[in-house]
Every structure is written in C-alpha cells, then in structure tokens.
C-alpha positions in Angstrom: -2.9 -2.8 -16.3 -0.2 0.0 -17.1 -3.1 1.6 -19.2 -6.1 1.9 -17.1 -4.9 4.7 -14.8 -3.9 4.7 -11.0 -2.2 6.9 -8.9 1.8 6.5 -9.7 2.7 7.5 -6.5 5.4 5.3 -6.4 7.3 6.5 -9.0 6.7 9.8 -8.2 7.5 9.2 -4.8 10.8 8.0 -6.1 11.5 11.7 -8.1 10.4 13.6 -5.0 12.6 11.8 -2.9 15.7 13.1 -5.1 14.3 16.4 -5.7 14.0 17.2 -2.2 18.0 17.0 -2.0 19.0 17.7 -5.6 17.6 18.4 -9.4 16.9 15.1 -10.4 19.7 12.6 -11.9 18.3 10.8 -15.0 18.7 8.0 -13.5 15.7 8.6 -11.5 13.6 7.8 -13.8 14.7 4.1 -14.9 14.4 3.8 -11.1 10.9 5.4 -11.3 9.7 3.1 -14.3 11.6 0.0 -12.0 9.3 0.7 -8.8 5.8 1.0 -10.8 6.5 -2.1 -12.9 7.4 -3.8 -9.5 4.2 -2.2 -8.1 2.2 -3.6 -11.3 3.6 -7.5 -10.9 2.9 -7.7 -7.6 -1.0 -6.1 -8.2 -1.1 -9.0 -11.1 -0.3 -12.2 -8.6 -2.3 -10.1 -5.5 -5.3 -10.3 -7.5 -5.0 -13.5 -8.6 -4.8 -14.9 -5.0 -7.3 -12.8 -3.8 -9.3 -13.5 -6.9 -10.2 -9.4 -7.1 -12.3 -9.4 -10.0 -12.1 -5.5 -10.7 -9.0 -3.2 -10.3 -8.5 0.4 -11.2 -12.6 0.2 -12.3 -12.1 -2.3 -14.9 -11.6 -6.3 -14.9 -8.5 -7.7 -13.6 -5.4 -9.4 -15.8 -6.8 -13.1 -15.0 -10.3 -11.7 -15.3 -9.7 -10.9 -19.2 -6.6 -13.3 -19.8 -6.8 -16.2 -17.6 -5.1 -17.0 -14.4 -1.7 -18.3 -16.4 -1.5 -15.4 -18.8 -1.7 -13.0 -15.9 1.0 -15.1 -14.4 3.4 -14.9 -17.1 2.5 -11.2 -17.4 3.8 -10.4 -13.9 6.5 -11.9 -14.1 7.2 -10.3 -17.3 6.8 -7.0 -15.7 9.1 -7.5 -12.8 12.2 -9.0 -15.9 11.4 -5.6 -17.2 11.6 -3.9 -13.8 15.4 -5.2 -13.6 15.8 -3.9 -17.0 15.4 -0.6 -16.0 17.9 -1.0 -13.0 20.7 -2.3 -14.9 20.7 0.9 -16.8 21.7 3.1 -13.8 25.1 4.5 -13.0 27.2 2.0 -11.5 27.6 4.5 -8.3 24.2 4.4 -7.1 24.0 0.8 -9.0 24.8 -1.5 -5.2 22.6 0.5 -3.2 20.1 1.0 -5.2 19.2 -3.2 -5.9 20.1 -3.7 -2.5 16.9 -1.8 -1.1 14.7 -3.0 -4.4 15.4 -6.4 -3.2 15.4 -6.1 0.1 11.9 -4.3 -0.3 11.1 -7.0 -3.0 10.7 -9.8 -0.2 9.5 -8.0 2.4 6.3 -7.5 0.3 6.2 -10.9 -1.0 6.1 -12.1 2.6 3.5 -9.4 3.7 1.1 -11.4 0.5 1.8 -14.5 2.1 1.0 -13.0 5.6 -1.9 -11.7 4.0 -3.3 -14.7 2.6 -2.1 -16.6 5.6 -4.9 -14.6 7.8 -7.8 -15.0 5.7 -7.8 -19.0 7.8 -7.1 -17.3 10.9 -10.0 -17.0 13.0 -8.5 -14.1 15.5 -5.5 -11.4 13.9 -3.8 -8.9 16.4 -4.0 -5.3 15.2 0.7 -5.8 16.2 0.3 -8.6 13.4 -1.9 -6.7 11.2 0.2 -3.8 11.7 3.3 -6.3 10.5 1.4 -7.4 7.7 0.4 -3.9 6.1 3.8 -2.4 6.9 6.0 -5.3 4.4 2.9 -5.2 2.2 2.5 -1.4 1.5 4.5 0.8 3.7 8.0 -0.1 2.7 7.3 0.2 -1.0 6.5 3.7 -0.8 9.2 4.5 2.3 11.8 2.8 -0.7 10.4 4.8 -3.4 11.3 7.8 -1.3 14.5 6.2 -0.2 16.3 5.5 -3.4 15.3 8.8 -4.7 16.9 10.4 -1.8 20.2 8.0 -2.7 19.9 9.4 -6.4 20.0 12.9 -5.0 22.9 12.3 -2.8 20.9 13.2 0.6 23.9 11.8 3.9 22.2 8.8 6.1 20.4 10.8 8.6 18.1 11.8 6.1 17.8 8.9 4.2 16.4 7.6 7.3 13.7 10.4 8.2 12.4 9.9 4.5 12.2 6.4 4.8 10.3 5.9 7.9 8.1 9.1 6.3 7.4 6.8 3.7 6.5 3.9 6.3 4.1 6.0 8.3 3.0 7.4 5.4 2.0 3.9 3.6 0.0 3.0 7.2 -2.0 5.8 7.1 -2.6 5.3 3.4 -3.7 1.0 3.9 -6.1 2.8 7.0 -7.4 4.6 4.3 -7.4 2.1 1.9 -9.7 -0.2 4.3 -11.7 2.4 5.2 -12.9 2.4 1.3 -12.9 -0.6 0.8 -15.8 -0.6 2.9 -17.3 2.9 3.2 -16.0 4.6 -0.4 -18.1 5.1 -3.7 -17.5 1.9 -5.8 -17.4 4.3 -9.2 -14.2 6.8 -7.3 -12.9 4.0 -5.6 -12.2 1.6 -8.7 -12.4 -1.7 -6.8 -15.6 -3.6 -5.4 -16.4 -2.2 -2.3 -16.9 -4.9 0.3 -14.0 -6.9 -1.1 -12.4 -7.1 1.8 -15.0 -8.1 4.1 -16.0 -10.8 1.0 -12.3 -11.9 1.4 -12.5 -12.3 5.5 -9.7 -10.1 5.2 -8.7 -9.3 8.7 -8.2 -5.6 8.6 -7.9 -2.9 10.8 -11.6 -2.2 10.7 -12.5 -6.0 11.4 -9.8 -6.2 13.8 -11.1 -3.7 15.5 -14.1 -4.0 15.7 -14.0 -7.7 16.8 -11.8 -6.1 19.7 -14.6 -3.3 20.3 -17.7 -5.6 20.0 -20.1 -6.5 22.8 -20.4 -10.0 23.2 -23.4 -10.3 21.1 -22.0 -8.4 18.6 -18.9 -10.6 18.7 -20.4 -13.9 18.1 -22.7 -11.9 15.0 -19.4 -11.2 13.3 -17.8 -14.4 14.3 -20.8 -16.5 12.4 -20.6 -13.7 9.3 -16.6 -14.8 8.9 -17.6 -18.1 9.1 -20.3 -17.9 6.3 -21.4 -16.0 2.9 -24.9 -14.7 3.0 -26.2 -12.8 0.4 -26.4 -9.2 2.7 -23.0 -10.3 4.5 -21.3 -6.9 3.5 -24.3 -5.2 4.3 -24.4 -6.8 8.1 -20.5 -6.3 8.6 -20.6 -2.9 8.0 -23.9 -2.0 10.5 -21.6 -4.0 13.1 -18.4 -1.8 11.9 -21.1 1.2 12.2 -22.2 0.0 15.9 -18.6 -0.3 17.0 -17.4 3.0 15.7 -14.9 1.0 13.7 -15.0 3.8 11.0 -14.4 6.7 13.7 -11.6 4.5 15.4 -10.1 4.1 12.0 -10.1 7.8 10.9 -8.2 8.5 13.9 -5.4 5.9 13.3 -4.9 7.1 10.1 -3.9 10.5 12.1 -2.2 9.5 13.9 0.5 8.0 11.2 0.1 11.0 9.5 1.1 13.2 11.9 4.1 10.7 12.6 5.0 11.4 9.1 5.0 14.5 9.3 7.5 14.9 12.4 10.2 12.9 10.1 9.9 15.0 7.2 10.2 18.0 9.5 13.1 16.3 11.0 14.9 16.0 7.3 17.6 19.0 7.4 16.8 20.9 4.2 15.0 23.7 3.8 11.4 23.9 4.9 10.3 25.2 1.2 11.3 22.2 -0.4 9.1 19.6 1.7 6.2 21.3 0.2 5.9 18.5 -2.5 5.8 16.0 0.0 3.6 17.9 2.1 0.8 17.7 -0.5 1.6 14.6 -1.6 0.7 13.2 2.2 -2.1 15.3 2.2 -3.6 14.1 -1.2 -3.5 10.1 -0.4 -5.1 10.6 2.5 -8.1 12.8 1.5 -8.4 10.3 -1.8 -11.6 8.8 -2.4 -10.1 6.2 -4.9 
C-alpha cells in the first residue's frame, strides 16, 4: 500500500507545520514517516471493515492477501510507526506521543462511529460532523500540530494550526463524499458509489434525506434498505433532485474559508503561509 501512490499530505502536513515557524529539525521527518505509516494501518483495517475492494486504483491489502495478512500488515505498520517516534529528541519526545496517541483513539473511535451508522436508519449531519472530525480532521490538524511543536511555534499558534488542520480535514471528507459519488472512477482511485453501496450515511445522504420531499424520502429510505442492481444510479438522480451536490459544494466553503481565518490568525509573517495556502487550495480542487 506504501507503493501505489497517494497524496502524503500527512506527512507533509507534518514538515509544513515546522517550517512555517522554523527550518525543519530532522526530527520532522521520523515524525513524518510516523504519521503516514499510522495513516496506512488505519487505511488497511478501514478497508477491511468496509470491505473496499479498490484503493489508490488498485486492489486492496485483503483483496490480494487475505483478510488476516492485511491484519497483521497493519499492525505491522503502526509497530513501525512507533519506531520512528522513539527516535526523536527526548525534548519534543512527551509532547509529541501525547498528541499521536491522543489522535490515535480519536480516529479509532470515529471507525467505530463509522461502522456503527451504516445500521442506523436516521444520522444527524452534528453526529456525522463528530464522526468525520475523529476520523479525518484531527489527523491532518496533528500532522500540522506536531510539526509546529518540532519548530518551536508558543501555544497560541499551535492552536490556530491545529484547528486549521480540523477545518481543513472537513472540507477535505465534503470533498471526499462528493467523489465518491460524482468523481471519475480512473482520477478518483476508489469505486465510485462506494459509499452509497456501503449505506454510508454521509453528508450528501444526510442531506438529502433532510432535503427530500416526502416521496423522495421514502424512495431513498427503500434504496438503504435494499441492493438493486441501478441502486447508485437511483441515489444519485435523488442526490441530483435535492441539490445534495450544490449543498455540499457550499459546505465545503464554508470550512475552507474557516481555515483560512486560523492560518491568518497564526502570528508569522504572511509570506510564509503561502505553503499552506496552496496546500488548502489543492485538496480541495482534487479530483482523486
């Protein structure tokens, strides 16, 4: 899974976050390689559970390996992960596991929440929200976090770059849901209609069921409740009717732009938030 490409944000997110408050400290990078292994294990058991059978535009671990092999794999990978940490200076050593781990359960239980909705027959978007935010969000607002500790950046800003990286990570799962359903299967690298295949409750279905005329409603009640062969196909016409997709692209804006006020809010100069800047700007234009 380490060879077939993806983004590396996290990692990078991780040596951005220290750049933006000092040249990097070498130990930014066994935290980097730390993050993406984490990132990796926990893609490994996701797919697994949600039985993906594509990621990144090939087979998954299990796919190729077996479920137990993929298993064992992960948890490999996350061994490995603490590897990496024990090999930082003993300064930024405390802090540094303390948010890993920290951020290490919070995603667990957003998996759990996860799989814990696909039952549920009705999801609040404030529970949804929950979800997405331990699942995603704080990974990436950690990344950035213990980058900023590795560059020595004073509270206040470790703050405004965490809850960057929070806002940022909501915008980004928007995004993420919005291909799932709407994006080209050969950019996006995952089968489109997964989701819906799953009776995933995201932000689109949420929505939508929220949106729907009563008629509508009970259509997309019966379509959760079922598998027909055109079942993707009929959830996203009703997604279509309900402006799901427009509702979604504006949500995603409007984490962005929340983003964006605590990066302005960081106090260094405006010159070195460019990275950052683009960064935001190029996981939310992706089509993969």
């Amino acid at each position: 899974i380490l060879n077939i490409g993806g983004k590396r944000v996290r990692p990078v997110a991780v040596l951005m976050g220290n750049e933006l408050f000092n040249d990097i400290d070498p130990d930014a990078y066994q935290v980097a390689n730390a993050i993406e292994l984490f990132h990796n294990f926990s893609l490994i058991h996701d797919d697994i559970m949600d039985k993906a059978p594509r990621r990144r535009g090939v087979p998954t671990v299990h796919m190729n390996y077996g479920e137990s092999t993929a298993l064992l794999a992960g948890d490999v990978m996350l061994v490995a992960a603490y590897e990496y940490l024990n090999k930082i200076n003993i300064s930024h050593l405390h802090s540094i596991l303390s948010i890993f781990n920290k951020t290490a359960k919070e995603v667990c239980e957003g998996q759990q929440l996860d799989m814990d909705f696909e039952s549920r027959e009705r999801v609040s978007l404030d529970e949804y929200m929950n979800m997405i935010t331990l699942k995603t969000s704080v990974l990436l607002a950690a990344s950035l976090q213990m980058g900023a500790i590795m560059g020595r950046a004073g509270i206040g800003n470790r703050e405004h770059i965490y809850e960057f990286g929070k806002n940022l990570g909501i915008a980004f799962q928007v995004q993420d849901d919005y291909l799932d359903c709407f994006g080209d299967p050969e950019k996006f690298g995952k089968q489109v209609g997964g989701d819906i295949l799953s009776n995933k409750k995201t932000f689109l279905m949420i929505h939508a069921l929220e949106a729907a005329t009563d008629v509508q409603k009970k259509e997309l009640e019966q379509l959760l409740k079922s598998n027909p062969a055109d079942k993707v196909e009929k959830v996203l016409q009703l997604f279509h009717d309900c402006k799901a997709d427009a509702w979604a692209a504006s949500l995603k804006e409007k984490y962005y732009a929340a983003a964006l006020k605590h990066l302005d809010d960081i106090a260094v100069l405006g010159a070195r938030k460019m990275g950052l800047q683009h960064l935001a700007a190029y996981l939310l234009e992706r089509e993969s």
